[in-house]
C-alpha positions as CSV (number, residue, x, y, z in Angstrom):
1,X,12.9,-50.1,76.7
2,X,10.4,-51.6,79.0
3,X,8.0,-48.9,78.1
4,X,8.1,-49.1,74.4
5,X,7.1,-53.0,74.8
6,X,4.4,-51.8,77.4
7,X,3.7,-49.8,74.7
8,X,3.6,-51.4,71.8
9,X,1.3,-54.0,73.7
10,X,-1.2,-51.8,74.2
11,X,-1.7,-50.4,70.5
12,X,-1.7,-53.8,69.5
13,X,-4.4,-54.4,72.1
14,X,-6.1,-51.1,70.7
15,X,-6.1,-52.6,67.0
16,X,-7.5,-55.6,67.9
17,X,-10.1,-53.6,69.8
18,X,-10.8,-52.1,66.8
19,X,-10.7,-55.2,64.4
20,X,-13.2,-56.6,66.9
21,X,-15.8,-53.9,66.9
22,X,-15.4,-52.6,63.1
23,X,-14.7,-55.8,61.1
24,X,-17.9,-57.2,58.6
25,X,-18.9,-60.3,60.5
26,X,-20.6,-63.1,58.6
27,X,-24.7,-62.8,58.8
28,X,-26.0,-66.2,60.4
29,X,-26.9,-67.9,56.4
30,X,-22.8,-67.0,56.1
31,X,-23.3,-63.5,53.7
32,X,-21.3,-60.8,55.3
33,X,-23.0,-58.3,57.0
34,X,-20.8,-55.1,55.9
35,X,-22.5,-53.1,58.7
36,X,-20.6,-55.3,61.4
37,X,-23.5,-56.8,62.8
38,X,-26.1,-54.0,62.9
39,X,-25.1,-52.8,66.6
40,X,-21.5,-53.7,66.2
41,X,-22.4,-56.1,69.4
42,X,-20.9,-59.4,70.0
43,X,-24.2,-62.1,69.4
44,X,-24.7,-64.8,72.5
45,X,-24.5,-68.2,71.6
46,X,-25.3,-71.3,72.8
47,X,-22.5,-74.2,73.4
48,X,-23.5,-76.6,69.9
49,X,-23.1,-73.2,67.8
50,X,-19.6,-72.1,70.0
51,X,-18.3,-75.3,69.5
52,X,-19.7,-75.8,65.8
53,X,-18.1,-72.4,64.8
54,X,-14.5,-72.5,66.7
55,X,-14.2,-76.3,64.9
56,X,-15.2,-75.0,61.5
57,X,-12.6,-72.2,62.0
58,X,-9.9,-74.6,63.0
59,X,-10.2,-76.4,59.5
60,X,-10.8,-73.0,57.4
61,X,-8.4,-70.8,59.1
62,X,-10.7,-68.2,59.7
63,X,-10.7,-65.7,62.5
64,X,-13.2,-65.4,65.0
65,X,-15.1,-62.4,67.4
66,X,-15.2,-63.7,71.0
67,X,-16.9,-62.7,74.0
68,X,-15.0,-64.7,76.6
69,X,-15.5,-64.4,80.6
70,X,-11.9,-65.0,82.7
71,X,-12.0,-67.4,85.9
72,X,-12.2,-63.5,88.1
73,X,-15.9,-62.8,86.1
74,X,-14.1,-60.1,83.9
75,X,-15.5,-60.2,80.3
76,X,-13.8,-59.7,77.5
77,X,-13.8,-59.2,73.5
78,X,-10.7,-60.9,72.0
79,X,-10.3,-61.9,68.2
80,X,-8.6,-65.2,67.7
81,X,-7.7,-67.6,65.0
82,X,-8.2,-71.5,66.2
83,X,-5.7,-74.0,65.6
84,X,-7.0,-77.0,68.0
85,X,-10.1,-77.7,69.5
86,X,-9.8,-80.5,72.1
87,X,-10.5,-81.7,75.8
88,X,-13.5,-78.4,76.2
89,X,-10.5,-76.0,75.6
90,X,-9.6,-73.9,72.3
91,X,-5.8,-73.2,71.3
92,X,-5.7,-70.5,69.5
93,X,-4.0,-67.1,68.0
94,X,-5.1,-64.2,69.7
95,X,-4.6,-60.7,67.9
96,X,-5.7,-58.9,70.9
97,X,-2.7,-60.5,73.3
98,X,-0.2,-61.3,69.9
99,X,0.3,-64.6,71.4
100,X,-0.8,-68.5,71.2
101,X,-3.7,-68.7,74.3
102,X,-5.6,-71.5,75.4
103,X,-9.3,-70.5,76.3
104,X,-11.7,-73.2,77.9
105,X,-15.0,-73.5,76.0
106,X,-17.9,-72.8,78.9
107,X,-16.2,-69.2,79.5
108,X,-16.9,-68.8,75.4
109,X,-19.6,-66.2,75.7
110,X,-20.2,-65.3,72.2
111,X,-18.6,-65.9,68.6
112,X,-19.0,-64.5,65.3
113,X,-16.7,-65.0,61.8
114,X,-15.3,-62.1,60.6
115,X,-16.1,-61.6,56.5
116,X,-13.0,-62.3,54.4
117,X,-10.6,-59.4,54.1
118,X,-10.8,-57.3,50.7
119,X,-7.7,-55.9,50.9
């Protein structure tokens, strides 16, 4: 059984790979951009818009593209959906890992919303 959760981690790590790199993200005046962002890559941003974003998520219940950088330098794309943004750390959802994480805000590369779902 071990293998089938090893798995089953990994598609869902896959998916969320996926949703990251396929999924509409909102243009910067908050149209969606059905392309996924021209280049389908992840914008930079600075800490006011990181911050600004992740908090207006936490009260919409939107979900969020993230570049993120762990405390070993590896960088990351992870999509997440806020629930608490307090102390210079985010709790939130993320699809990638299916699990509540807590991510601190300075390793917050980059963040874009993703344009609501049609289905």
């Amino acid at each position: 059984m071990p293998d089938d959760t090893l798995l089953a981690a990994a598609v869902r790590a896959v998916r969320a790979g996926d949703l990251a790199s396929t999924a509409p993200r909102k243009a910067k005046g908050g149209e969606a951009d059905g392309t996924g962002a021209g280049s389908g890559e992840l914008p930079r941003t600075g800490v006011a818009e990181t911050l600004a974003t992740v908090q207006a998520a936490v009260l919409t219940g939107e979900t969020l593209w993230i570049g993120y950088v762990n405390a070993e330098g590896a960088a990351s794309q992870r999509v997440i959906a806020p629930v608490r943004v307090e102390g210079g750390f985010v709790t939130a959802y993320d699809h990638t890992a299916d699990a509540l994480r807590t991510y601190p805000l300075h390793r917050i590369t980059g963040v874009a919303e993703l344009a609501d779902d049609e289905n």
